[in-house]
C-alpha positions in Angstrom: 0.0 0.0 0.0 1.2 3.3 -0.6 0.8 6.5 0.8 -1.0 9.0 -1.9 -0.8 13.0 -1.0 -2.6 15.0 -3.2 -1.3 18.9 -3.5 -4.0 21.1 -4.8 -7.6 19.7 -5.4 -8.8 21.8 -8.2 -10.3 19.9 -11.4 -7.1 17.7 -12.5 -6.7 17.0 -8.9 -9.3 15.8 -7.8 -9.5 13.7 -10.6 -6.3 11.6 -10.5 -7.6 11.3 -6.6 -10.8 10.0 -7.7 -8.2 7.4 -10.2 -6.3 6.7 -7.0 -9.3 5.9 -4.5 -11.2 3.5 -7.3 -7.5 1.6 -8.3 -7.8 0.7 -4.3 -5.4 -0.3 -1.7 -4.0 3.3 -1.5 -3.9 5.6 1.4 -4.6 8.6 0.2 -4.2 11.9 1.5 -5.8 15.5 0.2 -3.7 18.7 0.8 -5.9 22.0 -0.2 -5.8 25.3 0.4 -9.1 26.0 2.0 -11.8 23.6 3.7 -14.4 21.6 1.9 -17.2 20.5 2.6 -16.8 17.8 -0.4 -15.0 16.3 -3.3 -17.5 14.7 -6.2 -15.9 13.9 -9.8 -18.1 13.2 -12.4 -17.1 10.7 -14.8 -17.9 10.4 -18.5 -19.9 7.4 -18.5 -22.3 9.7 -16.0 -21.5 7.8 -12.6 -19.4 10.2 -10.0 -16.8 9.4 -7.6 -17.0 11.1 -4.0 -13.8 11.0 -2.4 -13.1 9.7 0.8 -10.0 10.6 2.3 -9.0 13.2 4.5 -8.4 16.7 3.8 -5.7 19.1 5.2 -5.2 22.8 4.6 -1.9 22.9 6.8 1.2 21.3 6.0 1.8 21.9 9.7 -1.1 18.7 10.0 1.1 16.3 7.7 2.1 13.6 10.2 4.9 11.7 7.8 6.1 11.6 4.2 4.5 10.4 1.4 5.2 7.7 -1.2 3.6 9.7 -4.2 3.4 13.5 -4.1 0.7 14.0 -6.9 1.2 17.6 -7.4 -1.8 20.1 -9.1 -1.8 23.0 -8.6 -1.0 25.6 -11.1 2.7 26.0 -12.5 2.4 29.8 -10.9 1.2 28.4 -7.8 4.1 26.0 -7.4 6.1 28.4 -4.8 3.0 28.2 -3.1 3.0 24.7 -2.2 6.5 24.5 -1.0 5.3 24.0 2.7 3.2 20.7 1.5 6.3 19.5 -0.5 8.4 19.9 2.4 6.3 18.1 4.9 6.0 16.0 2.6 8.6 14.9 0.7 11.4 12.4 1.3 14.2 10.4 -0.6 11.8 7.8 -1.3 9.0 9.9 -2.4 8.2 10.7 -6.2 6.6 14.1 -6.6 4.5 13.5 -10.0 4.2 17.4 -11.4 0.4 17.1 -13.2 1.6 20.6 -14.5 1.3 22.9 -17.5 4.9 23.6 -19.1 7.9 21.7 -20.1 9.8 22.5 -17.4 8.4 20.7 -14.4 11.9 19.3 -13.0 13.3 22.8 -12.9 10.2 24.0 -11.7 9.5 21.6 -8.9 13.1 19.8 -7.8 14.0 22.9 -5.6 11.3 22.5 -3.7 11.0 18.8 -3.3 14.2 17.7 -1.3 15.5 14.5 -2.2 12.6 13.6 -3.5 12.2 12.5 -7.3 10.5 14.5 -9.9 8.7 12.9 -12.6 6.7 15.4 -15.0 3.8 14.6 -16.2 1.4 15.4 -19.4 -2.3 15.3 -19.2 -4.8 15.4 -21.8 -7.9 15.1 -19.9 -10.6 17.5 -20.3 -12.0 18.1 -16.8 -13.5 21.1 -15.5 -15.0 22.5 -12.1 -18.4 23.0 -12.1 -19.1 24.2 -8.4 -17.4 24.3 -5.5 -16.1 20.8 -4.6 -17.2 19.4 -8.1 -15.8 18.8 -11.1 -16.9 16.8 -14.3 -14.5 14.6 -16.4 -15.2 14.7 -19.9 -13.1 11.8 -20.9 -10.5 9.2 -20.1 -7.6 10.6 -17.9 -5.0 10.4 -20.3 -1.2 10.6 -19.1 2.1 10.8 -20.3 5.4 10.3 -18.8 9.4 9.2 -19.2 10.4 5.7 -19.4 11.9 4.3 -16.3 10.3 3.3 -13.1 9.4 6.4 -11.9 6.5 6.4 -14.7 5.9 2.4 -14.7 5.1 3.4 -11.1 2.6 6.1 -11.7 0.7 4.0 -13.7 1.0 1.1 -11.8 -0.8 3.8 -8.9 -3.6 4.6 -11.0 -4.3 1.2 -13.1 -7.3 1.0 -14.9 -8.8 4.4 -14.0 -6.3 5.9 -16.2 -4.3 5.6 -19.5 -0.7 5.9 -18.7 2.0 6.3 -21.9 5.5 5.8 -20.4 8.2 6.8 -22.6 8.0 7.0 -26.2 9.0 10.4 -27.5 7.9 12.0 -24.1 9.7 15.5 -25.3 7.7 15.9 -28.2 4.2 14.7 -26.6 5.5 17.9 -23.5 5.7 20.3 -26.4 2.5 18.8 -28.1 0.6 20.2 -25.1 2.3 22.9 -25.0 1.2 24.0 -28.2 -2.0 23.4 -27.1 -2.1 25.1 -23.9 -0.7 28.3 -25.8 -3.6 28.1 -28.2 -6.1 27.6 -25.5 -5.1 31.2 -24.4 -6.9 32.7 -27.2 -10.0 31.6 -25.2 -8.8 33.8 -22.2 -8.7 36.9 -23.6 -11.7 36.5 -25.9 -13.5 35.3 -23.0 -15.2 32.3 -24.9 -15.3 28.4 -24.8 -13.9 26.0 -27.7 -16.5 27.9 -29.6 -14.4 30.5 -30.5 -12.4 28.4 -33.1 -15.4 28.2 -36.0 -14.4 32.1 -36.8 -11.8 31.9 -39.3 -10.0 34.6 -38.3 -9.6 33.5 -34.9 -9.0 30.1 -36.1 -6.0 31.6 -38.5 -4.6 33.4 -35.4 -4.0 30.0 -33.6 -2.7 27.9 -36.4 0.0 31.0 -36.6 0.5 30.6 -32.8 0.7 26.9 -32.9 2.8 27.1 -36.1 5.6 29.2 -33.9 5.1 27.0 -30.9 6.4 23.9 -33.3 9.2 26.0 -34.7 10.5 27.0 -31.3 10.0 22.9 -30.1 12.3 22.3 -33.2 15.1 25.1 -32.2 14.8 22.9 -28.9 15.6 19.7 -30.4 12.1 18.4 -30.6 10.6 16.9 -33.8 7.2 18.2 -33.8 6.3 19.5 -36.9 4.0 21.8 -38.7 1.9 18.6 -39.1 1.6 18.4 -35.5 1.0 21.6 -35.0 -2.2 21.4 -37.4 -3.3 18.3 -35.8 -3.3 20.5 -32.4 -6.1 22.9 -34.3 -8.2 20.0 -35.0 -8.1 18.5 -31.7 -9.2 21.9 -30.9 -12.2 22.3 -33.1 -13.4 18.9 -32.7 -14.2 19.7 -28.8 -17.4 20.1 -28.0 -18.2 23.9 -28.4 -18.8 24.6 -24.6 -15.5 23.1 -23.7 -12.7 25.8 -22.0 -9.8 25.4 -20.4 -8.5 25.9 -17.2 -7.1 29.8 -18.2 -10.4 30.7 -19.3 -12.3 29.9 -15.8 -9.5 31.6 -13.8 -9.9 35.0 -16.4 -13.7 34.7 -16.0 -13.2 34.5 -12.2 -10.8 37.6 -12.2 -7.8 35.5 -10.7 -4.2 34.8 -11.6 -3.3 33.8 -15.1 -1.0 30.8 -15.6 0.7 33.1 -18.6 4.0 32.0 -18.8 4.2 28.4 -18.5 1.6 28.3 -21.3 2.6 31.0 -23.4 5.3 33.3 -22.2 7.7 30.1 -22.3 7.5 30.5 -26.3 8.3 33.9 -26.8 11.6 33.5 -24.3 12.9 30.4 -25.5 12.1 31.6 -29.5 14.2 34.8 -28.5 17.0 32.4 -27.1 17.3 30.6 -30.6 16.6 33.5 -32.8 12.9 32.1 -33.7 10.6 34.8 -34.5 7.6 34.3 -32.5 5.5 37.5 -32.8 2.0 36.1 -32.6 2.9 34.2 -29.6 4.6 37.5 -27.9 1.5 39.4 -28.3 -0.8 36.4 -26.8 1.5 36.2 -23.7 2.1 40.0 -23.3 -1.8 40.2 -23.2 -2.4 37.7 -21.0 0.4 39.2 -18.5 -1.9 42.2 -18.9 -4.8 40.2 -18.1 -3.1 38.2 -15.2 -1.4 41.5 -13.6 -5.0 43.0 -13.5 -6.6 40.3 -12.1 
């Protein structure tokens, strides 16, 4: 049996706890930063999952170190964790980082001990819908790096989730990258999925996801302009109501998660000489956005 903390039950959170608590013979532990009342996920095939584990809002409560650190919160709220990751880290923990960015080791490592960092990309569409709820629009889809580390993480969540460990792990990071950075259109438009039947919008993300692959490529990472097309059809084929997790925190007026998605472009593009102008403008408007919030 392991022990299971989970840092930050928002929408992804919550539902890799809800994966944790149905694979069974887990102890699992929820770390938030207020009280509530509740956790419910609703799953796709229309049952729900109510978790059932206890919740803590003070690291100061964390009584010994965790197995699995499955971190989610926001990559802008990472510094704000650090008093969960050191209460509850340890040389035999594994802090999974269910974060936005390609940059989750740099990101997380200094704030995790000796514990090991193993980044991780998710493709599952889940959303909040009121407080303490949250609906899961499809299979929790991971990825992560060959080795144990990622064998182990799906080992953790078994059935409940579809775990890809290794293959070309770089290129599926940058992947959601690209789509994450599109995704911001919807922030400062202020409209779901939706928003990509207008043509002109539509044109404005292919250009953004178009400098997102060249920048991956100036990184060493094969994805390609095909890729980055495939990104805008993944896009349009959501259902029209779908957002994203930038566009609920700019409806609610908070804190952007701007430069893991989209400022990380624009400052790597300038580092390789990659003209990325589309994805400068997105960013600097979404700092706007954020630093207004």
């Amino acid at each position: 049996m392991a022990r299971v903390a989970v840092v930050g039950v928002g929408a992804i959170g919550a539902a890799v706890a809800a994966a944790v608590q149905s694979a069974g013979g887990h102890e699992l532990l929820l770390c938030a930063r207020r009280a509530l009342d509740g956790v419910v996920v609703e799953l796709p095939d229309g049952s729900a999952v109510e978790l059932d584990a206890p919740l803590l809002t003070d690291p100061a409560g964390v009584d010994a170190p965790a197995d699995w650190v499955l971190l989610a919160v926001k990559a802008h709220q990472t510094q704000g964790a650090a008093g969960w990751l050191s209460a509850l880290c340890a040389e035999g923990t594994t802090v999974a980082a269910l974060q936005n960015g390609i940059d989750h080791v740099e990101r997380v490592g200094p704030l995790a001990g000796d514990a090991r960092v193993l980044p991780v990309v998710n493709w599952c569409p889940v959303e909040p819908v009121a407080p303490g709820r949250v609906r899961q629009r499809d299979v929790l889809r991971l990825a992560v790096p060959d080795g144990p580390a990622g064998e182990g993480l799906a080992a953790l969540l078994g059935d409940h989730a579809e775990v890809v460990v290794g293959g070309e792990f770089a290129r599926e990071a940058w992947r959601k990258l690209c789509a994450n950075a599109v995704s911001g259109v919807m922030a400062l438009a202020g409209r779901p999925a939706e928003i990509f039947a207008l043509d002109d919008v539509r044109e404005v993300a292919r250009a953004l996801a178009h400098e997102c692959a060249a920048v991956a490529r100036a990184e060493g990472v094969a994805l390609t302009e095909r890729d980055a097309d495939d990104v805008i059809a993944w896009l349009e084929a959501l259902p029209t109501d779908a957002g994203s997790s930038i566009l609920t925190d700019r409806l609610a007026g908070r804190e952007l998660e701007w430069e893991a998605r989209n400022g990380v472009i624009g400052r790597l593009g300038h580092l390789h000489g990659v003209a990325t102008p589309v994805a400068d403008t997105v960013s600097a408007l979404l700092h706007a956005a954020s630093d207004g919030a």
